[in-house]
C-alpha positions in Angstrom: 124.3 62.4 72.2 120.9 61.6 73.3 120.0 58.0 75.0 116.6 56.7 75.9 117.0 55.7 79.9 116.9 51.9 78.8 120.4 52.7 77.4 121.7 53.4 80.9 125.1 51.5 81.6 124.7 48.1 84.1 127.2 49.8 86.8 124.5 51.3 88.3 123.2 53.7 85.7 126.1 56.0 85.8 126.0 57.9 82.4 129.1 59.9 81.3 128.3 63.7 80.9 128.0 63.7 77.1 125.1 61.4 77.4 121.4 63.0 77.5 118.6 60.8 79.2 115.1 61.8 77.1 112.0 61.3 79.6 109.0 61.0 77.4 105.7 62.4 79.6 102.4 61.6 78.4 99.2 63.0 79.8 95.4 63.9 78.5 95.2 67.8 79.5 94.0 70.6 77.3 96.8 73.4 76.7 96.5 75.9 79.7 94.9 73.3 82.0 96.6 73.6 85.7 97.7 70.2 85.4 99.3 71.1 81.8 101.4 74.2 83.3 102.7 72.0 86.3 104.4 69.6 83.5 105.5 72.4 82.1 107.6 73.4 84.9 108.2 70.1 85.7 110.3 69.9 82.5 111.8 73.5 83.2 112.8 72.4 86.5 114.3 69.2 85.4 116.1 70.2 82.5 117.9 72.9 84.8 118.0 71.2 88.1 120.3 68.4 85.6 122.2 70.9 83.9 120.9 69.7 80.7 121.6 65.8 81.4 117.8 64.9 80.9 115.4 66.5 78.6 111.8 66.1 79.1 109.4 65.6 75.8 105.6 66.6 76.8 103.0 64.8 74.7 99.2 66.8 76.4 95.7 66.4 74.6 95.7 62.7 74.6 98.7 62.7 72.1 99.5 59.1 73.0 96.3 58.2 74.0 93.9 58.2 77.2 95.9 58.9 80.5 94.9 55.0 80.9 96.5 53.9 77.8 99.7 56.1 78.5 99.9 54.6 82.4 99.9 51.3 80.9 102.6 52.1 78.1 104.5 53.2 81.8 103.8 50.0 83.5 105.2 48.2 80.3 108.0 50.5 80.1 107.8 51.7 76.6 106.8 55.1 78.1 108.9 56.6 80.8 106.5 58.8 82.8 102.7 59.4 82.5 99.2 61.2 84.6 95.9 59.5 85.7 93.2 61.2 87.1 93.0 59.3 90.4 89.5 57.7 89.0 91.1 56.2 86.1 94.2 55.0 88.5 91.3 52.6 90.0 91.9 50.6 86.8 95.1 49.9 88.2 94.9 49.0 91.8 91.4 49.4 93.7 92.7 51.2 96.8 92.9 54.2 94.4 89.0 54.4 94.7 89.9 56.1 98.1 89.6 59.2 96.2 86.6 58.7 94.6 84.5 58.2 97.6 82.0 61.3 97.6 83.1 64.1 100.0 86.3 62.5 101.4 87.7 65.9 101.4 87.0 69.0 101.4 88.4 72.5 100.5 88.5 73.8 103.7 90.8 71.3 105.0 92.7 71.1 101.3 96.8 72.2 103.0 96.3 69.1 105.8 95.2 66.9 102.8 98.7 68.3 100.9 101.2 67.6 103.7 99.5 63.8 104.3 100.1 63.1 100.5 103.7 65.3 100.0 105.7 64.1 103.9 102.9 62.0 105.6 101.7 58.7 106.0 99.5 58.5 103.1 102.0 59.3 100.7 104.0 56.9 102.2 101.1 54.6 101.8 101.0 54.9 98.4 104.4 54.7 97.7 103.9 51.3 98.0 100.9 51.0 96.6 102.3 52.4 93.6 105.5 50.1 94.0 102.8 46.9 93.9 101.9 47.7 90.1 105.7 48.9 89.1 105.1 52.4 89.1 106.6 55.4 91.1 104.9 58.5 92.1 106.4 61.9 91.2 103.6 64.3 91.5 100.0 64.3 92.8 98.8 67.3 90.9 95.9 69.1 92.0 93.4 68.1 89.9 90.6 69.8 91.9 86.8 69.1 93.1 84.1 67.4 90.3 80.8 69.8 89.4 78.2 68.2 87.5 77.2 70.0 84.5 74.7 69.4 81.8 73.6 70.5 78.3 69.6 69.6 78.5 67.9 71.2 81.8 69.1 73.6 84.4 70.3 71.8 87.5 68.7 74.0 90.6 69.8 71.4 93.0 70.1 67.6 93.9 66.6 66.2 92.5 67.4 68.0 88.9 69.9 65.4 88.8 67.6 62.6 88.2 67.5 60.8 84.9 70.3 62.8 83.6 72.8 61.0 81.1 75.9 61.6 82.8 79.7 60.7 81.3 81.6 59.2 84.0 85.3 57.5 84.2 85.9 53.9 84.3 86.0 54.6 87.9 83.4 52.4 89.4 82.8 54.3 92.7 81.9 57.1 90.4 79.5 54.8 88.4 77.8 54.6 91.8 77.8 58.0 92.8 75.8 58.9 90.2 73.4 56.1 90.0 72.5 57.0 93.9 71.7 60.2 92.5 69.3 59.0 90.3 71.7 59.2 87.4 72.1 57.5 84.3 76.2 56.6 84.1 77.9 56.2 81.2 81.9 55.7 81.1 83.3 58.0 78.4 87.1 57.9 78.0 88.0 61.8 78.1 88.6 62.1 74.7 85.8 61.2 73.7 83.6 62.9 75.8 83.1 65.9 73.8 81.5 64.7 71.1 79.8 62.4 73.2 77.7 65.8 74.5 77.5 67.3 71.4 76.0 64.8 69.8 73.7 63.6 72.8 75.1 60.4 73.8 75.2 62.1 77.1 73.6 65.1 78.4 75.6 66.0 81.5 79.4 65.0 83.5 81.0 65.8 86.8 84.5 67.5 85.9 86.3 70.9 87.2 84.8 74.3 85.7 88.9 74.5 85.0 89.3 71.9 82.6 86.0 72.5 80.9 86.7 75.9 79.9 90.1 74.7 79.0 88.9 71.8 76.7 86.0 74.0 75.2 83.3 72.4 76.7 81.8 75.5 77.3 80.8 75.2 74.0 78.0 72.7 74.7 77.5 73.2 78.6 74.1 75.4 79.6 74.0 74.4 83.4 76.2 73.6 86.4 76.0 73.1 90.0 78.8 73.9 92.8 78.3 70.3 93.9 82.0 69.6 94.7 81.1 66.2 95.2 84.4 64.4 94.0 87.9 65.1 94.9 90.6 64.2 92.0 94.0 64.2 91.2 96.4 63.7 88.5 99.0 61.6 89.4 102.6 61.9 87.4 104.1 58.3 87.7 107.6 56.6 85.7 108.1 53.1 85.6 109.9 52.1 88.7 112.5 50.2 87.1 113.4 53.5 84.4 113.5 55.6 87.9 115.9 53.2 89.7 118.2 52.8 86.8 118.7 56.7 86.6 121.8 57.6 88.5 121.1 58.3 92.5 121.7 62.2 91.6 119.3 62.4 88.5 116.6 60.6 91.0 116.6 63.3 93.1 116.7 65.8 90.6 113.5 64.0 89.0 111.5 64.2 92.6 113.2 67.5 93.7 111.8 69.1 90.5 108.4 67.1 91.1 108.0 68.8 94.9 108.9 72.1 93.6 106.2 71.8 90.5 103.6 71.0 92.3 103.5 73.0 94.6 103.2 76.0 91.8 100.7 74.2 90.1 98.5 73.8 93.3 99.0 77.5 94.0 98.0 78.5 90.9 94.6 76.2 90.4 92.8 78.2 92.3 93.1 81.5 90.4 92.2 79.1 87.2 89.3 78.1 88.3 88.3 81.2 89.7 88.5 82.6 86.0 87.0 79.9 84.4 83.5 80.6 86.5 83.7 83.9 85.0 84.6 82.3 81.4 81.0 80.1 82.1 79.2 83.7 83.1 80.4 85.2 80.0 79.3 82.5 78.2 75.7 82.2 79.5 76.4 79.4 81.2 74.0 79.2 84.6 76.0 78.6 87.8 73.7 77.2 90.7 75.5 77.2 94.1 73.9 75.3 96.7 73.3 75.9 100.0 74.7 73.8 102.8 71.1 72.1 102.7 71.6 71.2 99.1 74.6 69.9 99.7 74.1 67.8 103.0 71.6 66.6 101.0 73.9 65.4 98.5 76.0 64.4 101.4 73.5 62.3 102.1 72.2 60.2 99.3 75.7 59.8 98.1 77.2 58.5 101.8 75.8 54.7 100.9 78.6 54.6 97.8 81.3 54.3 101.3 79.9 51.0 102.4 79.4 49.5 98.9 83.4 49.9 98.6 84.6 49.1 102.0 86.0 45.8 101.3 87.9 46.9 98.5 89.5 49.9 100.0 91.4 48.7 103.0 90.5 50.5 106.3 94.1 51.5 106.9 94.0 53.7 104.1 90.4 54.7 104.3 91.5 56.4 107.9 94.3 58.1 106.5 92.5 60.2 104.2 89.6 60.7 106.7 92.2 62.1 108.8 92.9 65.0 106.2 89.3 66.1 106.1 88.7 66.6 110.2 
């Protein structure tokens, strides 16, 4: 017999064994993506980890929507679990714009920024964070570092920038980003952003060289620059109510599995994106990669973005992710 979690008994969500708990997960990633293959195992690990107790339905590609329509079927509880790139999780609750700020991290410094979010303060942060808009965190996916990309002009470094028509997320630090670059923003639900490029609504956007390849974007792109100017993630959250009705066992089954699927899926992003620059090479696709100049330059002209936001993000939180990044 199979029971959505709502039909969970009042004595504390104890199920009897014949009973099956079906987890709906909702999320916007192409097939192949990195954050597609850790849901993957994230169902593989649950299903086993419960001996078959829950079974976990994956719904990718924007199935059910935008990963900010699917987060808000979660905080209404009509969807058990979905993932929001950490831009689109500003729609939510502003502290999320943390993320967003340009060059809060960094690569180099990428493990310290893991153990913060996985058994450190900040995750413990965000927990309640989180908790605030009825939500509970299972996964923060590596989603990986923004390049901007463009299908009109070749990008040589930060001046090329200027005047470009460039999709962004709702995300409004990321409106600002690129207007200090001399952009034009425009906020393009994901979906949607394809067609937005081919047919010239916009000409350029600021996404992983991962999940461009992935979602075919490659089609369209002509130029790209390193600029690794935005840090994102995709966070896996269930409604905190459907988590604290599932038995204390099946909880830690759920978060167990979460821990031990991310952690693949950050070990394998790199590799990903490693092979989709060489999927943008063999598509003709021209690859600037800036020098530190270049790049303290963007540094620069972005670092005004921080003080636009600082009385939205508060300063407690702000210093725990500058702490991952020294």
């Amino acid at each position: 017999m199979t029971l959505g979690l709502a039909a969970c008994n009042d004595d504390g969500g104890k199920d009897s064994a014949d009973k099956k708990i079906t987890l709906r997960l909702g999320h916007p990633m192409a097939p192949g993506n990195n954050v597609t293959l850790g849901y993957e195992k994230f169902k593989e690990l649950v299903e086993a980890k419960s001996n078959g107790r829950i079974a976990v339905q994956l719904y990718g590609n924007c199935m059910l929507g935008s990963d900010r329509v699917t987060m808000e079927s979660v905080q209404k509880g009509t969807l058990e679990l979905a993932s929001c790139s950490s831009p689109n999780m500003a729609n939510f609750s502003p502290k999320y714009m943390v993320f967003d700020l340009p060059y809060a991290t960094n690569p180099e410094h990428q493990q310290k920024l893991y153990k913060a979010l996985d058994e450190g303060d900040l995750g413990k942060y965000l927990e309640g964070v989180a908790a605030e808009i009825g939500l509970k965190p299972i996964m923060y996916s590596e989603y990986g570092y923004r390049n901007f990309v463009s299908t009109k002009r070749p990008i040589a470094g930060p001046a090329d920038l200027k005047g470009l028509k460039v999709r962004t997320t709702a995300s409004p630090v990321e409106v600002e980003v690129a207007k200090a670059l001399g952009m034009n923003p425009t906020p393009i639900a994901w979906g949607e952003t394809y067609t937005a490029l081919q047919q010239g609504t916009v000409d350029g956007e600021g996404n992983t060289f991962s999940l461009l390849n992935d979602a075919k974007h490659t089609e369209v792109l002509k130029y790209a620059i390193d600029s690794e100017h935005n840090y994102s993630m995709h966070i896996l959250m269930m409604n905190k109510q459907k988590f604290e009705a599932l038995p204390a066992d099946l909880q830690k089954v759920v978060l167990d599995a979460g821990h031990e699927a991310v952690v693949y899926q950050r070990d394998i992003t790199a590799d990903l994106e490693a092979k989709a620059v060489k999927a943008f090479e063999e598509k003709g696709i021209k690859i600037t990669n800036l020098t530190p100049e270049q790049r303290a330059e963007l540094e620069e002209k972005t670092r005004p973005v921080w003080d636009m936001f600082a009385d939205k993000i508060p300063a407690e939180l702000l210093e725990l992710v500058k702490q991952t990044a020294e």
